[in-house]
MARKE-336795 format. One record per residue (C-alpha): x negated, z, y negated. Coordinates in steps of 0.25 Angstrom, whole numbers, plus 5000, padded with zeros to 4 digits. Example, Ala and Ser with C-alpha at 12.3 -4.5 7.8 and 13.67 -1.06 7.14 Angstrom:
% MARKE-336795
495150315018494550295004
% end
This chain:
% MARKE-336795
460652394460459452304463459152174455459952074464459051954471460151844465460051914450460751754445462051814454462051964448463251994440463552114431464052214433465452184426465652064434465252174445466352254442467452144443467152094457467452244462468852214454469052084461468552124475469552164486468752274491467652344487466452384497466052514497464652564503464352694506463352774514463752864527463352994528462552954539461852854530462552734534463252624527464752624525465452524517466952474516467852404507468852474498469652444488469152494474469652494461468652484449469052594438467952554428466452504428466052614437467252664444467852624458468852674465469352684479470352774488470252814500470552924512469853054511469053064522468252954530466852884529467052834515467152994511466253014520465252914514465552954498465453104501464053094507463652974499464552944487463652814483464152694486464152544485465252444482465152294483466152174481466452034483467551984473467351834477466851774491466751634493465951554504465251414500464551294504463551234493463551104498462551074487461551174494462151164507462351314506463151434512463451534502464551614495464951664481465451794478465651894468465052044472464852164466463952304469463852424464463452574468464252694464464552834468465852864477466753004473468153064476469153044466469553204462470453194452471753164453471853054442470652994444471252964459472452914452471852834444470952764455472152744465472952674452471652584449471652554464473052524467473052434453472152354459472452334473474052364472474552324459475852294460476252434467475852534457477352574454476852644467475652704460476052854458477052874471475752844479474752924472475653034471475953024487474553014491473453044478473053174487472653104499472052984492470352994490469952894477468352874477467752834464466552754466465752764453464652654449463252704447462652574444463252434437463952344447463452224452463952094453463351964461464051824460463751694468463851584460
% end
């Protein structure tokens, strides 16, 4: 990525890393086949420094997108909070945000897929995973598990 203009609010990339675990949503950014932007929040799960992870139906423009263009970006916002600097009589906000590029692909294997959906459901749903195996036996086969892969560090950005 580019030098950012406010370098004093750069963070690194571990700092990067823990506003995706923190934020609700992730946003995704993909490119149509027809060259257009397409971006949505989705609920990913960090599996390492380089690995993300979402599920999905197996056909739609998301698919569509990763198939014709499997590079993608994500962005975050872990912490959003309007303010009025009386000292500076200013409008502003603080936030903690993150980017970072990576490449988009099917999950294949059956225990990598496993493995994502228990990493996701850990985080989201916590308290239900005595449910875990009943659902993935029930409905692994029709469940699509994209892996994003990082191709570059995260970024970070705080104010103040």
């Amino acid at each position: 990525m580019r030098q950012m203009r406010k370098s004093a609010r750069q963070q690194s990339a571990e700092w990067a890393l823990k506003v995706f675990d923190r934020a609700p949503f992730v946003t995704v950014s993909m490119t149509r086949p027809d060259g257009t932007p397409y971006g949505l929040p989705l609920s990913l799960v960090r599996k390492d420094d380089v690995t993300f992870y979402f599920h999905c139906a197996d056909k739609g423009e998301k698919m569509d997108c990763i198939k014709d263009k499997p590079v993608v970006s994500l962005s975050a916002v872990s912490r959003c909070t309007p303010k009025f600097e009386e000292d500076k009589n200013n409008f502003t906000e603080y936030y903690d945000s993150a980017v970072a590029i990576g490449k988009a692909s099917v999950v294949t294997d059956d225990s990598e897929k496993i493995e994502a959906l228990r990493l996701l459901c850990q985080r989201f749903l916590p308290k239900y995973m005595v449910h875990f195996d009943e659902a993935v036996e029930r409905s692994l086969g029709r469940t699509t598990v994209v892996k994003i892969t990082l191709s570059e560090p995260p970024v970070g950005k705080r104010k103040p």
